[in-house]
C-alpha positions in Angstrom: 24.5 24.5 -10.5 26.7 23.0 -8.5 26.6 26.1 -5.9 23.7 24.6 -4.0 24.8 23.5 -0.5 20.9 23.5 1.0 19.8 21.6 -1.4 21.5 17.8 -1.0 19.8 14.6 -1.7 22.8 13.2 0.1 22.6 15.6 2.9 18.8 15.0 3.7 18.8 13.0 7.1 15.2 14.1 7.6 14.0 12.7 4.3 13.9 9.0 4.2 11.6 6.6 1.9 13.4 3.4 4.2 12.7 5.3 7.1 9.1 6.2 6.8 6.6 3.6 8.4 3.9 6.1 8.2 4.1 5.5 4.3 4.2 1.7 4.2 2.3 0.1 1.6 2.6 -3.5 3.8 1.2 -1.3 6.7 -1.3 0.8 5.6 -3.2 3.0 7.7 
């Protein structure tokens, strides 16, 4: 289980819930 280098929650740069303003609940659309 541990042989899964694509899949890192800790390696995902291009997956962040702080960095999302397009999913704000204070800013909604």
């Amino acid at each position: 289980m541990s042989n899964l280098p694509t899949y890192r929650p800790t390696d995902l740069p291009t997956y962040q819930p702080t960095n999302q303003p397009t999913n704000k609940p204070t800013n909604p659309p």
